[in-house]
N, C-alpha and C positions, 0 to 999 in steps of 0.2 A: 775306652773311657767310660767311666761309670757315673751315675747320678751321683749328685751331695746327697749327705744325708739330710742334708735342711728340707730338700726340694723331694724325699720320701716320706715323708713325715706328714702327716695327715692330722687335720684337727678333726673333734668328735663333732661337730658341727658338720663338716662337709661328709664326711659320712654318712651323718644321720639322711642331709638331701640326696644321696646317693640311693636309699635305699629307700626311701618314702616311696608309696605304693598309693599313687594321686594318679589323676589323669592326665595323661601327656598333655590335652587343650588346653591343661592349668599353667604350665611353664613356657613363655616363649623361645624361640628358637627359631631358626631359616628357615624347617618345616611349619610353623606353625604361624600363620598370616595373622598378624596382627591389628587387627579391628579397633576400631577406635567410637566414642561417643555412645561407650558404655554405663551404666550405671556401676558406681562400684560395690555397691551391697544390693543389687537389684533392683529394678525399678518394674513401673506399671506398664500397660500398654501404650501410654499416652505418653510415656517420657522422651522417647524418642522422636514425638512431634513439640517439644517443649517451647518451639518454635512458631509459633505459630505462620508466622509466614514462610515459611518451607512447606509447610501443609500446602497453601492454596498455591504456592509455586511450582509445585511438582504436580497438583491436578494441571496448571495451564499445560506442562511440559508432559505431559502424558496426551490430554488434547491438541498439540500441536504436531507428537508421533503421530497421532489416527490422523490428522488430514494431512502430511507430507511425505508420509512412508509409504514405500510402497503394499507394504506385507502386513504390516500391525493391524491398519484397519481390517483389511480382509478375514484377517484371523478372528480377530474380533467378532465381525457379522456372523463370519460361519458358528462360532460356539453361540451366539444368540440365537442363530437358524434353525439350532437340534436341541437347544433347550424349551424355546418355549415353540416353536413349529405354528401349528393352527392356531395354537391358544390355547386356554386350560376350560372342560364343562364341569359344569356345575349341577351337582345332585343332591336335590331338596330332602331332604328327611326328618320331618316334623311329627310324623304320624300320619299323619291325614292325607289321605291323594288327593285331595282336591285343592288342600291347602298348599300341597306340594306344590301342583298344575298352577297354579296361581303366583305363587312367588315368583316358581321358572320363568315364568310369564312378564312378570313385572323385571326381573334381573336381566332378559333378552330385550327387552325394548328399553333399557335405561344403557346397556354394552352396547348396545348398535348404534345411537344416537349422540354425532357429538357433543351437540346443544345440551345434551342434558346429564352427558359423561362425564365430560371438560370443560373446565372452568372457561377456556379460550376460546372453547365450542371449534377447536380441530381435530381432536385423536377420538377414535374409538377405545374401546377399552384394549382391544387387540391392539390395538397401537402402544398404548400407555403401558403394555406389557414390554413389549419391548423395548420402548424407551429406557424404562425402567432398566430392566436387565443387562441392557446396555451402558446405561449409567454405572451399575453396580462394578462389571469390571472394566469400562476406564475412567472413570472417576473415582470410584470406592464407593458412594451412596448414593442414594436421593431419599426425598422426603418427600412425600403424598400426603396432601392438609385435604381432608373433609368438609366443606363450606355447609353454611345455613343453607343454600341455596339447593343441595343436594348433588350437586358437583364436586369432580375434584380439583386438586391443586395441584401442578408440578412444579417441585421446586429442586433446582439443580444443585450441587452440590456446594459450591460456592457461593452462594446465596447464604447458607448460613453459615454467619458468623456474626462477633459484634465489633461493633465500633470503638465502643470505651470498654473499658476491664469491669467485667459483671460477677458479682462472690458467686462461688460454687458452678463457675462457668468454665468451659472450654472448648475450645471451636465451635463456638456457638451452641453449644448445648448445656443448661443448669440441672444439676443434679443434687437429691436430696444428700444427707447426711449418708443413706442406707445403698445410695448409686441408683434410684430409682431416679428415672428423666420425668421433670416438672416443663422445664418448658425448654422452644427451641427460639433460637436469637433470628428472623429476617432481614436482612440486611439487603434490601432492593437495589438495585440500578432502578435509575427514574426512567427508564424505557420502559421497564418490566412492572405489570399492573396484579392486580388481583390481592395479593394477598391483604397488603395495605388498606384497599377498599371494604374487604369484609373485616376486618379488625375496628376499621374505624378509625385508626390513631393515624393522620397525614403529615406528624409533625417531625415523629423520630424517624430517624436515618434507620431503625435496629429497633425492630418492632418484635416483641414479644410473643409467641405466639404456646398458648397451652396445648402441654399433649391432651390432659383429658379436659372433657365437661364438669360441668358442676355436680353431675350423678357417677362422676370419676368413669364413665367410659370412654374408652379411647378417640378421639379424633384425627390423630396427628402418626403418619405411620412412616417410620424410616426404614428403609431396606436398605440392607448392608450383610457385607458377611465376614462378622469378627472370625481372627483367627484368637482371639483370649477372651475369657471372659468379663474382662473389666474394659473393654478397647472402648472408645466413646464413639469414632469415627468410621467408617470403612477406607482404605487404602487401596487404591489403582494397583490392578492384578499385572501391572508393567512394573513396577516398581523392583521386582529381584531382577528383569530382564531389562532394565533401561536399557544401561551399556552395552549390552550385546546386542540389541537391536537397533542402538544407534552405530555401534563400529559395522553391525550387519549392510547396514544401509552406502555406508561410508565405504566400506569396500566393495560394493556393489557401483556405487556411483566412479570409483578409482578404476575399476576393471572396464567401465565402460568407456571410460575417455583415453585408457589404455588401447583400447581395440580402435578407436577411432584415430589417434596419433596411430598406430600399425597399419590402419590401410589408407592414410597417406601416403606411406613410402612403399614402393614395390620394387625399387631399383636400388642399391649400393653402389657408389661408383667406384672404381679403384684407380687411381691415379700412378703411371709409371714414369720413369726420368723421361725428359727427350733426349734424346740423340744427339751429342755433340754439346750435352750438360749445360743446356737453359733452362731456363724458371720454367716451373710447374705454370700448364696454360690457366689463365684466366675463367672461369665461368660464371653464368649470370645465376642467383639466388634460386630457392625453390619456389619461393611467389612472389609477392609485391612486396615490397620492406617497407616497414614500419619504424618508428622512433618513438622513445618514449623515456620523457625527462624523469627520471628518480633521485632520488635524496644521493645516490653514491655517483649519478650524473646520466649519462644517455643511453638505453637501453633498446638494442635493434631486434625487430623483431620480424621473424620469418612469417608471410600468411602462406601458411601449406593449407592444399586441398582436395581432394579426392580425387584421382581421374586427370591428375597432371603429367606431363608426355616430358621427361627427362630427355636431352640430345648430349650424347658424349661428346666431348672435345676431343682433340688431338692428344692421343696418348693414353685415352681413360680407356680403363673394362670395365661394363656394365655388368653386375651379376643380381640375379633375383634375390628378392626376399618376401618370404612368408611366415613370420612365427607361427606358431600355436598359442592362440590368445583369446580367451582363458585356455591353462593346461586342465591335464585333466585333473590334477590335485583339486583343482577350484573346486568343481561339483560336488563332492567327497564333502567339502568343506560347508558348502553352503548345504550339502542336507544335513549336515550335525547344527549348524544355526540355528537350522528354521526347527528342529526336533527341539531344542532346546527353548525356542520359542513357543512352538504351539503347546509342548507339555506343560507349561506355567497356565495354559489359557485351556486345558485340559482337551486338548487333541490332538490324536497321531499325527503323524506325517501325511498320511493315505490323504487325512480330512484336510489337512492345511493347504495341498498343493491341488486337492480335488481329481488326484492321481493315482491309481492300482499301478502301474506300472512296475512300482519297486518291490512288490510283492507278489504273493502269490492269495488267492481266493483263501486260503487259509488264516494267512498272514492278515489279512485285510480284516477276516471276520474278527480275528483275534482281539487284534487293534481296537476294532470299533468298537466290541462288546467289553471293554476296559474304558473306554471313553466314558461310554454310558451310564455307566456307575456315578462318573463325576458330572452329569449331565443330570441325571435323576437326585443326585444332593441340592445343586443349585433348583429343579425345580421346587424341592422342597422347602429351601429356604424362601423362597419368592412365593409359596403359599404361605406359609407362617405367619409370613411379615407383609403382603402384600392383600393377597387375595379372601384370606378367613376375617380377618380385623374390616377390611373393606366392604365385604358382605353385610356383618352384621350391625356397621355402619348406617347399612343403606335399610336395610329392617328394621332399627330402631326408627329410621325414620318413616316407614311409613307405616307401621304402628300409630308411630304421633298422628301421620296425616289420615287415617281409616280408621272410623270408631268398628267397621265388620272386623276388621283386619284385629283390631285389639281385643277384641272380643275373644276372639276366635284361639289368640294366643295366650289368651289364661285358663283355657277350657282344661279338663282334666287329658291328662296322657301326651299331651301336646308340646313339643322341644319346637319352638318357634323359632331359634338356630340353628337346627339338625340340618347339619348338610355334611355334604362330602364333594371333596374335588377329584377329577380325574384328571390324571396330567397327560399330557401328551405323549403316544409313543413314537416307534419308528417300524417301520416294516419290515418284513423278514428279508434279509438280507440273501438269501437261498429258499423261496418260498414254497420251495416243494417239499424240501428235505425236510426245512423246518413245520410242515402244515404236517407232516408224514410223523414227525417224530410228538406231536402235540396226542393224534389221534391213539399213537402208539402207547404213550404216557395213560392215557383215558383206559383203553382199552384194557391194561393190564394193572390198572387200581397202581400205579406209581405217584398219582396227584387225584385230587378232586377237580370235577369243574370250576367251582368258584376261587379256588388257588390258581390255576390254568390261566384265567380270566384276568387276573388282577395282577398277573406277571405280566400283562402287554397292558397293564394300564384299563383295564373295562372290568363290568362291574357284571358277573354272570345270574343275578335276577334280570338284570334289564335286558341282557345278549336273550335269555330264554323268554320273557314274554315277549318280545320284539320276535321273536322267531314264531310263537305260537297264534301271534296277533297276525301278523303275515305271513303265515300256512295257511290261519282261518278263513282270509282275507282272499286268497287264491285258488282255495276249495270253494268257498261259498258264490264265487262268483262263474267259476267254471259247472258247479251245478244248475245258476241263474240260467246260463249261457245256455245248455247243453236243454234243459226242458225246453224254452223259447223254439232252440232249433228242430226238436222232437215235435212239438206244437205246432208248427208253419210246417214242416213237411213230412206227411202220413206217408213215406216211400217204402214202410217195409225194413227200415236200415234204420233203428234209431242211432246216437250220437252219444257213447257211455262220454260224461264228465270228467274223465282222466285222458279223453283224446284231445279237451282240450288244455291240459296244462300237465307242462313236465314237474314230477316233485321228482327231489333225489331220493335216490335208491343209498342201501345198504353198500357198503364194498363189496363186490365181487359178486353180486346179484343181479339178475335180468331180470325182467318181465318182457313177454309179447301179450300182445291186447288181441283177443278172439271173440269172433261174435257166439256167444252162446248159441245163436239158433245154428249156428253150422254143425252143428253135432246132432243138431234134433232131426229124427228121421220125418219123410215127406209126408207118409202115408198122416194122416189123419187120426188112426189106431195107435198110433206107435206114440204120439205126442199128448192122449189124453191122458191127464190127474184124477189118481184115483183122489175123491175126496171124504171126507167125513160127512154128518148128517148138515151140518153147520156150514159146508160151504168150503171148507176152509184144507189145503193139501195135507192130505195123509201123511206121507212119504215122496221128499224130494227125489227125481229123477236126476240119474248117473246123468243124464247127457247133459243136464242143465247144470253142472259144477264139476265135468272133467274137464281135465289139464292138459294141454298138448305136451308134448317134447322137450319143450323150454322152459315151461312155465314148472314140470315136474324135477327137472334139472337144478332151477331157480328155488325150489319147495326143500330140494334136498338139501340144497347148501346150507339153509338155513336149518335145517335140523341136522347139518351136520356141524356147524359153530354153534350150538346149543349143547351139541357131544360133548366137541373138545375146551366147554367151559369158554367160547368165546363170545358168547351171545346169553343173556340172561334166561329162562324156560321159556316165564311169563312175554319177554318180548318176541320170543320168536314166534311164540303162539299169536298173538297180535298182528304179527308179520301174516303170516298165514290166513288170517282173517280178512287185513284191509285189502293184503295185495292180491290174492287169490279169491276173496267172495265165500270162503268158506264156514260155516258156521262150526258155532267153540267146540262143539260134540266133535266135527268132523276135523279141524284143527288138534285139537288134542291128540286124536287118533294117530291121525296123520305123524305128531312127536312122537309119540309111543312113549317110550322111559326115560326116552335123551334129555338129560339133564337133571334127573331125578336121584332122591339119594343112595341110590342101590345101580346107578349106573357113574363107571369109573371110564375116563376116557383113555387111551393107552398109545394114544401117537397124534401126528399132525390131522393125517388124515383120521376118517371115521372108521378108525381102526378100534375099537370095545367091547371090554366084557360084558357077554349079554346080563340083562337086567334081573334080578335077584326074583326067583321063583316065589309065588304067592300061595301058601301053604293053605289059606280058608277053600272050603267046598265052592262058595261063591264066585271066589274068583277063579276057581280053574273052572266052573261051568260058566262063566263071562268069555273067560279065556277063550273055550273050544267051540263058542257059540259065535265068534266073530261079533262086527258092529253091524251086522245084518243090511249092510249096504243094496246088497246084491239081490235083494230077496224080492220076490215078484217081478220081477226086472222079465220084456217081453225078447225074444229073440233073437234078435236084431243089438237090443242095447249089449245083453249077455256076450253075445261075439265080440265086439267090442272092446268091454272089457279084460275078454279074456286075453282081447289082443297085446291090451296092459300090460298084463300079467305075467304073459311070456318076454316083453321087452325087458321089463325088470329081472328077469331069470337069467336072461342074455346077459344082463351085464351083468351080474353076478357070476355067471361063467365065465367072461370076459375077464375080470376082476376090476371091473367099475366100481364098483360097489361091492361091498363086503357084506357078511351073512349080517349081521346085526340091522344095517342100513336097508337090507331087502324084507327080513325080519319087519321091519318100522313099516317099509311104503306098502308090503302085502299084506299085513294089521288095518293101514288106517283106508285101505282100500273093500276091506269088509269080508275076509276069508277066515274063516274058523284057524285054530291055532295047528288043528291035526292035517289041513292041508298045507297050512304053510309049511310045518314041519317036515311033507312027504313032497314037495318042490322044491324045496330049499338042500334039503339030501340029493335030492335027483342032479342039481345045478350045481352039486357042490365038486365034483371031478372031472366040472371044466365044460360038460357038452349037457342039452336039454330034450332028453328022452319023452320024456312025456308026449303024446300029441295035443296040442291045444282045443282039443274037443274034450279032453278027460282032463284040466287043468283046475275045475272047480267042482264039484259036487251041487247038481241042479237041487 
């Protein structure tokens, strides 16, 4: 059977919508959900509250989830917990440190004090943060009033509005021609005081209240966080998850009374014929019967209850029962819920349930550090709108109250609202790896310090004076400490100043602490300075700045990450100085070329090509004449030495140490360059022929 031709015939019209190239959301259809209390040529942010009382009915019902749900509130505190943590500090920067030291001053004792925070004289400012914050996503805003008094105001979200219809109003807020906000509407409960009182006005229900002063600066601060530019209000971050957090609940509350009807019953009874085809036997109820008159007439009711002892009758088989209740679909179900909830309130599952279990340390960190993102926005927006306008609130006013204070802020160079905030971070979630990987970052110039610094939230001038202030602090008192104790006891054994206080060390560096006189020989002869006419030592004696075993070990390392470009020249040389006692001549020495332009480093280890020959007369007779360490040295010290000399050979034999690195420590140890060069050959095929009586040139 074929189509009519009526019914193939096609008008140019249905054609044309056949082939129009629109977007499927523009055509309804089964696929496409039908949404209602749309604007039809588009509308503002505000058209959808055009209600005004659905505004203030959806904050009570948002308020009403946080106190009777189980989950909403919890979710809630947690993203207030990570966003604002300790609270936000505050860093002065006007120019002037003193003036800085001064405000801080006055800002720390106006936040610690309720009397003089809060208007109600209960929150600290720490408090008022959160409050705040907490407001913003279940309520959608609040507003913070600035009083004469120097105090603030908190005013809830539902507080503003007005009473009667005000031009260029909505939801209590008036707005110019241009959308700039003139003023906000208060609308009190006569429980609720304050604001009424510093206005003045006792008579209106819906007091007016200006954002700015009469010098048009701000007083009046609303914290909100529009999703449009034009939104007047902020909206309760429940509001896309109502429904699903209330059927969440509702199936949570149905599953429970499910499990509780299941272990009532533990028995099924089964009832067979009797014998000789009489009536099924009689039995008595599961509990007490109840009656209950309804409109359709009497309704009996069974009290079952936990832990009731069924007796079969004649003819019953009793058989067990246990469902699975919940199955395990349930679970499944309830984490796609609660994922669904906490990501509206910008937090994983890990953070909502306060549970790794479902992950892995991976997974976790993932999670978190995508939270964080949304955690560092909302700080931002609660400095904007909260904390920067609030500040300079509080410095205008004591400007007004301090004629120094005023002074001081018209001075040339001076931003008497230069500040910056820090917000709060979070801790390294893997504090080794991540501590590991910060140093690594530094280390090989992939970030700067004050970049580094200001990814965890701190400010690296104040990390670095705070560090140099207490190093200074730790030195200068372990030196106080250390003469005291040299001064009360004449034993022979002074007390060097680094016994008492540990400073860290470099990675991968030791020091051991030696008492210099253990190296100095007994006799009387062997320990005199030769001196000049003036008193004053000629030439420092070997025994008085050699190095043992560990300390030469510790000397090389560092010249040997100076090699391989891990250590800058200038600091190793420093190194060398503070750690060792060494002076910059002998320091120097001691580096040789390591790190200098004509030395190329060529592996992990101090593996390098030797340093680029210096062509002037000069320097090759510098070169062959060594640093004249050695020279006058009495016989005793010279064995010694030599003993040096030969350990360093060893391990060059050994392959300790490489010809370049033996090169450096028998340079800054004070050997002409023509004996190093005829010890360093000798050591060079593994064994050390030399005798150690012929190892230097007296």
């Amino acid at each position: 059977m074929t189509a009519s031709p009526r019914r193939q015939k096609k008008t140019i019209a249905s054609q044309f919508d056949n082939i129009r190239a629109d977007y499927d959301m523009s055509r309804e259809s089964r696929f496409i959900r039908r949404r209602v209390g749309l604007a039809p040529r588009g509308g503002g942010a505000d058209f959808h509250y055009r209600t005004e009382e659905f505004y203030y009915r959806d904050i009570e019902k948002a308020r009403d989830m946080d106190r009777n749900d189980a989950i909403v509130g919890q979710t809630i505190d947690r993203a207030v917990a990570n966003i604002v943590q300790d609270g936000f500090t505050l860093d002065v920067r006007t120019g002037d440190t003193s003036l800085d030291l001064e405000l801080w001053n006055r800002w720390q004792a106006w936040t610690s004090s309720p009397d003089d925070c809060d208007m109600a004289g209960e929150f600290t400012w720490q408090d008022i943060e959160r409050h705040v914050m907490r407001s913003v996503l279940l309520d959608g805003d609040m507003v913070v009033l600035g009083t004469a008094g120097g105090q603030v105001q908190l005013i809830e979200a539902h507080s503003i509005q007005t009473i009667t219809p005000q031009e260029n109003t909505f939801l209590g807020v008036t707005r110019d021609d241009f959308g700039r906000r003139t003023r906000y509407w208060y609308s009190a409960d006569k429980r609720e005081g304050g604001v009424l009182a510093v206005v003045g006005n006792l008579k209106e229900t819906a007091v007016p209240i200006d954002v700015r002063d009469e010098d048009g600066n701000r007083v009046l601060f609303h914290v909100y966080n529009p999703r449009r530019v034009n939104q007047t209000r902020g909206v309760t971050a429940l509001a896309p998850i109502f429904s699903v957090a209330g059927m969440f609940e509702d199936i949570n509350f149905a599953k429970l009374v499910q499990q509780q009807v299941v272990s009532c019953f533990a028995i099924f009874r089964k009832r067979n014929p009797i014998a000789g085809g009489g009536p099924l036997p009689s039995t008595d109820g599961y509990g007490l019967p109840e009656t209950e008159q309804t409109g359709q007439g009497t309704r009996y009711i069974e009290n079952i209850g936990p832990g009731m002892e069924i007796i079969g009758g004649e003819g019953e088989e009793l058989q067990g029962f246990s469902p699975n209740v919940p199955n395990a679909e349930f679970f499944d179900h309830v984490k796609l819920m609660l994922q669904i909830i906490g990501v509206n309130l910008g937090l994983p599952l890990c953070l909502v349930l306060m549970d790794g279990s479902e992950t892995n340390f991976s997974g976790w960190r993932g999670a978190v550090d995508e939270a964080r993102k949304g955690f560092r926005a909302n700080q931002t927006n609660l400095l904007n709108r909260l904390h920067k306008p609030v500040y300079e609130f509080k410095v205008r006013q004591w400007i007004a109250e301090d004629r120094a204070l005023a002074a001081a802020a018209k001075a040339e160079g001076i931003d008497i609202f230069g500040h910056k905030w820090n917000a709060p971070t979070w801790q390294y979630i893997d504090p080794v790896a991540d501590a590991q990987g910060d140093a690594l970052r530094i280390q090989n110039a992939l970030t700067s310090p004050r970049r580094l610094h200001a990814e965890g939230g701190r400010d690296w001038e104040e990390v670095a004076d705070e560090i140099v202030q207490d190093m200074s602090y730790a030195v200068e008192l372990a030196k106080q400490r250390a003469a005291v104790i040299n001064t009360r006891y004449k034993d022979g054994a002074p007390v060097h100043w680094r016994e008492l206080i540990s400073l860290p060390m470099p990675a991968g560096l030791q020091m051991t602490m030696q008492d210099p006189n253990a190296a100095v020989p007994s006799d009387a002869a062997a320990t005199e300075a030769t001196t000049t006419e003036l008193g004053a030592p000629e030439q420092t004696k070997v025994a008085d700045t050699a190095l043992n075993g560990a300390q030469v070990t510790a000397a090389s390392q560092i010249v040997e990450k100076v090699a391989n470009g891990l250590l800058p020249r200038d600091s190793g040389i420093s190194q060398l100085v503070f750690f060792f006692q060494l002076s910059q001549e002998q320091a120097e020495a001691v580096m040789g070329a390591a790190g200098t332009d004509g030395f190329t480093p060529t592996g992990t280890s101090l593996n390098v090509a030797a340093p680029a020959v210096q062509t002037t007369e000069d320097a090759d007779a510098q070169a062959d004449a060594g640093s004249g360490v050695f020279k006058q040295l009495k016989r005793r010290e010279f064995k010694n030495n030599a003993k040096a000399i030969m350990d360093i050979l060893k391990d060059l034999a050994a392959g300790t140490i490489n010809r370049t690195m033996a090169e450096v420590m028998l340079g800054g140890i004070g050997l002409p360059a023509s004996d190093i060069k005829r010890l360093i050959d000798d050591a060079s095929d593994g064994t050390v022929d030399t005798p150690e009586e012929d190892l230097v040139s007296e």
